[in-house]
C-alpha positions in Angstrom: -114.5 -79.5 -5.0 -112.6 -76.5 -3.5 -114.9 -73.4 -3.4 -113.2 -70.1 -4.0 -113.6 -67.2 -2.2 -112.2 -64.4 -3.4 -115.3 -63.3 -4.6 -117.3 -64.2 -1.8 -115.4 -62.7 1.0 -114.8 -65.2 4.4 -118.0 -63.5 5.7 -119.8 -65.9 3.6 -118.6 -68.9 5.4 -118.0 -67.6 9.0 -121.3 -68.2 10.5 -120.9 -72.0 9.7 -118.2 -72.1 12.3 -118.0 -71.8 15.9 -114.2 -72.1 16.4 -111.5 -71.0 14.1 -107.7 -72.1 14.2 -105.7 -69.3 12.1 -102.6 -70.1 11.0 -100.1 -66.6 12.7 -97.0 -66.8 9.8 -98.0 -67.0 6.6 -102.0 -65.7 7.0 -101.9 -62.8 9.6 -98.4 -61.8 9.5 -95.0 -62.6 6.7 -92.5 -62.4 9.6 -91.8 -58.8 9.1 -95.4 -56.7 8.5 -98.9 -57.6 9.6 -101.5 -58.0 7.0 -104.2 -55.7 7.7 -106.8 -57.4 5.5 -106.1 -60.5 7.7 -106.7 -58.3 11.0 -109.9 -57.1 10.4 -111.1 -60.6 9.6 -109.8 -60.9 13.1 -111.8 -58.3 14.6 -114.9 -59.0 12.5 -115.0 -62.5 13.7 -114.8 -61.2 17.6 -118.3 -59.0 16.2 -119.7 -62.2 15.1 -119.4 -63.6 19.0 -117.3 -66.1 17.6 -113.9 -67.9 18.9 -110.3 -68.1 16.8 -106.9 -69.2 18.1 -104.0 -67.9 16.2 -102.1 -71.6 16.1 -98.6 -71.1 15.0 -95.4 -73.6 14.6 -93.2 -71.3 16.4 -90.5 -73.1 19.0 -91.4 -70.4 21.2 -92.9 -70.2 24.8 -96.5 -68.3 24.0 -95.2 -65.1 26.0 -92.5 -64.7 23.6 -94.3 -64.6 20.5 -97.1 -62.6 21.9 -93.9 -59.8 22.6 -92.8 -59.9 19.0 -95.9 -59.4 17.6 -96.3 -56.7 20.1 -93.5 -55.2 18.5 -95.0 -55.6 14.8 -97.7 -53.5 16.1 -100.4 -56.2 17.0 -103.4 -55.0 19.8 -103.2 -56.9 22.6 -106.7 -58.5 22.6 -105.6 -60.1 19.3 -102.3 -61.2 20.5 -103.9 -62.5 23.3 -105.6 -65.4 21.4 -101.6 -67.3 20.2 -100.7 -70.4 21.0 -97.5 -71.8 19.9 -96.0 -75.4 19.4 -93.3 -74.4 21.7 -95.6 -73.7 24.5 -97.3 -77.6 23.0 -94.2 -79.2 23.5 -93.0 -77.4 27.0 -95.9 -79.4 28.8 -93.9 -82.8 27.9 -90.6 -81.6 28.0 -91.2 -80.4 32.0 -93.1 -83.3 32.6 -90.6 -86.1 31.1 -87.5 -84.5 30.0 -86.4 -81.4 32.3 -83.8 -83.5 34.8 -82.4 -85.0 31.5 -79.2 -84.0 30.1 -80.2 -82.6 26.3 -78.5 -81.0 22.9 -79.9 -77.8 21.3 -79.8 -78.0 17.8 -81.3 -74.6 16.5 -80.6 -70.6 16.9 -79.8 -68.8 20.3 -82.6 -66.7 19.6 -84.8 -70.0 20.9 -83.3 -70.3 24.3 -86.3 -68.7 25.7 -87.5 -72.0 25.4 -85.6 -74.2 28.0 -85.0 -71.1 30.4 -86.5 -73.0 33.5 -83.8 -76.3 33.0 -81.4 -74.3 31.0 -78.8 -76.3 33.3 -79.5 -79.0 31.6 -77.7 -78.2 27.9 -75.1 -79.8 27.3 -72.5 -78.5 24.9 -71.8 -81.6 23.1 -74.2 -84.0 21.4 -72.2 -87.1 22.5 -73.3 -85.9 26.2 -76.9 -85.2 25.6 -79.6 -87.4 26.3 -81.6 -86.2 24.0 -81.9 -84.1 21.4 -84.4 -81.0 21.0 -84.5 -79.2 17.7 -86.3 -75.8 17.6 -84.2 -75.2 14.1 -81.2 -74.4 12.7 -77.5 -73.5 13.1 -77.1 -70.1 12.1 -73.9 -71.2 10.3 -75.5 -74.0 9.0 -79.1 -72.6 8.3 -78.9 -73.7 4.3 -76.5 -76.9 4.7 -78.9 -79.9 5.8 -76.0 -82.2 4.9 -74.1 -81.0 8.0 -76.7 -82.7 10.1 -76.0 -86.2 8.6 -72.9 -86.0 9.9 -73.9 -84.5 13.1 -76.3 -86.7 14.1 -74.3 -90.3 12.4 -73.3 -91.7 15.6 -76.4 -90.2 17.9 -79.3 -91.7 16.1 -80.1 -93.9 19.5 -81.3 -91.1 20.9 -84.7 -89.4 20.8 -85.4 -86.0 19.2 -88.0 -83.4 20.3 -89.1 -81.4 17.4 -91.0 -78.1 18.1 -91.2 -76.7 14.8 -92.4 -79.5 12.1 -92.9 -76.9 9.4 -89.8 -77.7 6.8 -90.2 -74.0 5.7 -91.1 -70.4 5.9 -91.0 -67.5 4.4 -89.8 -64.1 6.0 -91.3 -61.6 3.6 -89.9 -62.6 -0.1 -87.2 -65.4 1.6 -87.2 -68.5 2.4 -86.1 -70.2 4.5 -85.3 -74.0 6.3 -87.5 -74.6 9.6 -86.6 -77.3 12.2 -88.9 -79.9 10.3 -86.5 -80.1 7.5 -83.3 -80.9 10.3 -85.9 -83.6 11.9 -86.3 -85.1 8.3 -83.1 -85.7 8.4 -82.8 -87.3 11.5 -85.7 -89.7 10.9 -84.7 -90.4 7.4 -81.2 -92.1 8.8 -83.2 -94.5 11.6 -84.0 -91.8 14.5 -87.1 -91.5 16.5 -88.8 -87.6 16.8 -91.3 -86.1 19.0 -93.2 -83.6 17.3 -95.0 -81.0 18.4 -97.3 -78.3 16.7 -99.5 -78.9 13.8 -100.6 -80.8 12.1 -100.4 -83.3 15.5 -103.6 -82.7 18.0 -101.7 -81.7 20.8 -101.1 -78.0 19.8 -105.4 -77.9 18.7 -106.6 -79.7 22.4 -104.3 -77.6 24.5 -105.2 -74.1 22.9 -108.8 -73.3 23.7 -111.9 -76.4 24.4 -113.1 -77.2 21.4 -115.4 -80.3 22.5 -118.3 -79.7 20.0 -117.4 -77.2 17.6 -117.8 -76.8 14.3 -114.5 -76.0 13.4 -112.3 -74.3 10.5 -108.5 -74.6 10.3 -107.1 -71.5 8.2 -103.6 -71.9 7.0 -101.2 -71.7 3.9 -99.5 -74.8 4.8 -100.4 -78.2 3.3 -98.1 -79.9 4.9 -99.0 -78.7 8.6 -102.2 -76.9 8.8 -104.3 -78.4 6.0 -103.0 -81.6 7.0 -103.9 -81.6 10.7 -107.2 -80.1 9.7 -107.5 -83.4 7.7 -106.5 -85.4 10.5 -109.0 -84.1 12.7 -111.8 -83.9 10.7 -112.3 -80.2 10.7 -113.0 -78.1 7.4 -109.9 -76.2 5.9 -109.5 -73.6 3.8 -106.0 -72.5 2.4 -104.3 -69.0 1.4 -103.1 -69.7 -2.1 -100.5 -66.4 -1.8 -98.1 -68.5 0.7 -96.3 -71.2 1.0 -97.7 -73.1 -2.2 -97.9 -70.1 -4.1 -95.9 -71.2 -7.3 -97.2 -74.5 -7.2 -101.1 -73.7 -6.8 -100.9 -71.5 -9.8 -99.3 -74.0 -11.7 -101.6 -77.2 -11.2 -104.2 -75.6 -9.4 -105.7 -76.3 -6.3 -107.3 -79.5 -6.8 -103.8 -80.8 -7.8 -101.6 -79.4 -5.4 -103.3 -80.8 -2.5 -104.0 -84.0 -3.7 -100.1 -83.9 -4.1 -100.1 -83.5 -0.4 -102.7 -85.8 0.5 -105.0 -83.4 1.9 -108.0 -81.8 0.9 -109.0 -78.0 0.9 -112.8 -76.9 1.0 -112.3 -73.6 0.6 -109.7 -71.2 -1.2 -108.6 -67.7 -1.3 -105.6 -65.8 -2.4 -105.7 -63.8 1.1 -107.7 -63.8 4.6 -110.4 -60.9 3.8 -113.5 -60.3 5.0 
């Protein structure tokens, strides 16, 4: 059974927990504002002497993110805690991928990404090696049937997904992520690498959590509830996100049985 806390307050459950994986878009920030209820949770759990890491699905290097938050108006020794699947999936890209030719598929806005074998894009997908998706064509960011045709003749090669969320929301819109264009790939035959949650990579390379009690915070069945699941660590999600509509519809229970997963704890928003 899913306990509630909106009445509670997240103080009643922190001192269960050593280590905390917060999920950045959806609980601390929308994409456009910070939510200052979420902060202070922040700051109350440093108080407590406990640990968090602000895990987020962004096809960023960590640096990057940390300066757009910076931007948003974040305080450094909260930034400070990101870590990003684009930082996940830089480890195996250097270590296995960085000689190889490879096509982007997503916005310019990701380049930051490959800037140390930048050399290496090719131009045309027929030439790459591989394929790494960080998200969408900005042409093409609502047409998913453009990538059928795109990737028709190509499906031999691998993909490396850093984003495997399908969507997000950027205050009230919504939009595709690169999970949805990797979908798409795998549904026709092709093999993807994924990186961020919910796969463990992104949770063992943050922070050493060997022996922690451990709660995964997120709005995100799909990615955040799931890879709690997966790794056997408590979860507990924001009902005002991604499964807004749907939560206050079925209800919890419902929803994430829906999703395979399972929720111990709910609330409508991170607050203390």
């Amino acid at each position: 059974m899913t306990k509630n806390l909106d009445k509670d307050g997240f103080c009643s459950i922190v001192d269960n927990y050593q280590l905390f994986y917060i999920d950045l878009w959806g609980v601390i920030h929308n994409g456009i504002n910070l939510h200052k209820e979420a902060i202070n949770v922040l700051k109350e759990i440093t108080k407590k002497g406990k640990e968090y890491i602000l895990l987020t699905n962004a096809p960023r290097p960590n640096d990057v993110v940390k300066s757009f938050l910076e931007k948003m108006g974040m305080e450094k020794e909260i930034r400070d805690h990101v870590f990003t699947s684009g930082q996940a999936s830089l480890n195996y890209l250097k270590k296995n991928l960085s000689t190889k030719k490879f096509f982007h598929v997503g916005p310019p806005r990701d380049f930051d990404l490959f800037n140390d074998f930048a050399k290496m894009k090719s131009d045309k997908i027929d030439d790459g090696e591989y394929i790494l998706c960080t998200g969408l064509f900005e042409k093409f960011d609502k047409d998913l049937n453009y990538y059928k045709d795109l990737f028709e003749k190509n499906l031999d090669k691998e993909m490396v997904c850093t984003n495997p969320d399908l969507i997000v929301d950027r205050g009230d819109k919504r939009e595709l992520c690169a999970g949805s264009v990797a979908m798409v790939f795998e549904k026709m035959g092709g093999k993807v690498v994924y990186f961020g949650k919910p796969y463990p990579e992104v949770y063992n390379l943050s922070i050493n959590n060997k022996g922690k009690k451990i709660l995964s915070v997120g709005d995100n069945l799909n990615t955040d509830i799931k890879g709690a699941n997966l790794l056997n660590y408590d979860s507990l999600i924001i009902s005002n996100g991604i499964h807004k509509n749907e939560i206050k519809e079925k209800g919890i229970e419902a929803t994430a049985k829906s999703y395979e997963t399972i929720c111990n704890y709910i609330q409508s928003e991170l607050k203390w």
